[in-house]
N, C-alpha and C positions, 0 to 999 in steps of 0.2 A: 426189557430183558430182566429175568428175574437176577439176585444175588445171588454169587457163587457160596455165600455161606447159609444159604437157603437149601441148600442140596446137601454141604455136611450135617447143617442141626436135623436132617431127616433123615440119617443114621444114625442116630442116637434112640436107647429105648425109652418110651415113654408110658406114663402110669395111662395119661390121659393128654389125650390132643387137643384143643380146639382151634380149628382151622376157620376163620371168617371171609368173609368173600366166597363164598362156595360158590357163587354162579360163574366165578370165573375159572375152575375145574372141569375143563370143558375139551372134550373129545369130538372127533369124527366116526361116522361107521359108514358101510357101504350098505349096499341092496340087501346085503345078505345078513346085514344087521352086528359083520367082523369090524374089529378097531381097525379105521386106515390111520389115526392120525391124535396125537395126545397134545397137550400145550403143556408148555414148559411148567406151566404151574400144576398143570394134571399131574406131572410124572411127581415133584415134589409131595405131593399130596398121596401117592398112590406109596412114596418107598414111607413117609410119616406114618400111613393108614398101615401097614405093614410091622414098623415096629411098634405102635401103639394098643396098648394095652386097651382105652375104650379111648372110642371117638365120636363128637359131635364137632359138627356142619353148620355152619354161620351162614344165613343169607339173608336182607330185607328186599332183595330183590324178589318181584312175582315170577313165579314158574314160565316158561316159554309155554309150557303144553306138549311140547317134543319129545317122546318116549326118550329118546338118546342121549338129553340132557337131563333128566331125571335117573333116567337107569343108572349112567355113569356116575351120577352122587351117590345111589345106593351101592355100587359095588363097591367104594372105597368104605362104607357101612361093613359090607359083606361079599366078601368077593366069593365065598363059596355056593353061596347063596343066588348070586344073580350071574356070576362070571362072565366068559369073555366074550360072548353073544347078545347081541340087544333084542328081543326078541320083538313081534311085529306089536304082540298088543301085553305092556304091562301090566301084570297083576301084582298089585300090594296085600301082603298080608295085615290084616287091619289091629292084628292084636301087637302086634310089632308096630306101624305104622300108621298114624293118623294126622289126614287132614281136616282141621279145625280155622273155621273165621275167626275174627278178632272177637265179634260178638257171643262166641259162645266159650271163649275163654273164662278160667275163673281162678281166681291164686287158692293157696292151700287153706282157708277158711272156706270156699264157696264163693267169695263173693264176686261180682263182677272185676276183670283184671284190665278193662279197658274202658274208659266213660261211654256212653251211648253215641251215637253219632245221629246229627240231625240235618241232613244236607235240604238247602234250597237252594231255589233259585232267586236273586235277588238284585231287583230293576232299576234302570237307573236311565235317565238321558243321557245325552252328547250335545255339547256344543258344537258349531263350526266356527273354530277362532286361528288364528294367525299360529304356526306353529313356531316353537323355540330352538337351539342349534341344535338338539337333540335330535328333535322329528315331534314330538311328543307336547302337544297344547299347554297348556299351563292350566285350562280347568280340567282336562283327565287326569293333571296330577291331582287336582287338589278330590278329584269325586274320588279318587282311590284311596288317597292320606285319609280323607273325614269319613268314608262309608269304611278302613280297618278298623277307624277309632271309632266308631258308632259298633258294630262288631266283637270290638274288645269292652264295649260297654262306658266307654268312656267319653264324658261329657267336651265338646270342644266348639268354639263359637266360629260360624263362618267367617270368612277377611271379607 
């Protein structure tokens, strides 16, 4: 349940908001794409986005893909703009709005804003040994402890 002094600091005027957790600003709509249903944190968000002068939107959560959960972020953006109808297929104005990967991010020099990413995949056997009160073998522990530290580069002699 949120705090009841969550709902006064969002009568207050502000220069600028930021609201983090935005994935959890989350609404319902029907067939017809009308509000059935707001979460207490939505309504918070909707009287802050109201008295706020500009606002951004905090999330490291990934998008669901859901028109409804995206819409609903953008109206507390601009409720004039997108209002109280979800429509069936979202258009984003792209000089307003842009989605950007990590990879093609860049800080205010140019230069890359996030290291490269290098994923593999990276092999390993299994014993079959006696397991400990855990559940968990005592060489799975040790292949995961010395392949992080092989990983972080760092030199460690087997037991």
């Amino acid at each position: 349940m949120l705090h009841p002094l969550g709902f006064a600091a969002a009568e207050k005027d502000w220069d600028l908001a930021i609201l983090d957790e935005a994935h959890g600003y989350t609404l319902q709509v029907d067939a017809k794409g009308v509000i059935k249903k707001r979460s207490e944190r939505y309504k918070v968000a909707e009287k802050v986005a109201d008295k706020a002068h500009r606002l951004i939107l905090l999330t490291a959560t990934p998008h669901s893909g859901k028109n409804e959960s995206l819409w609903s972020l953008l109206r507390l953006l601009d409720p004039d703009a997108y209002g109280d109808r979800c429509p069936k297929k979202l258009e984003l104005n792209s000089i307003q709005y842009r989605k950007v990967s990590k990879e093609q991010m860049k800080d205010m020099s140019g230069e890359d804003l996030f290291k490269p990413r290098h994923p593999h995949t990276v092999g390993y056997e299994l014993e079959i040994v006696a397991e400990d009160s855990t559940g968990i073998s005592r060489s799975t522990l040790d292949m995961v402890v010395l392949e992080g530290l092989r990983q972080l580069g760092v030199e460690h002699e087997a037991r």
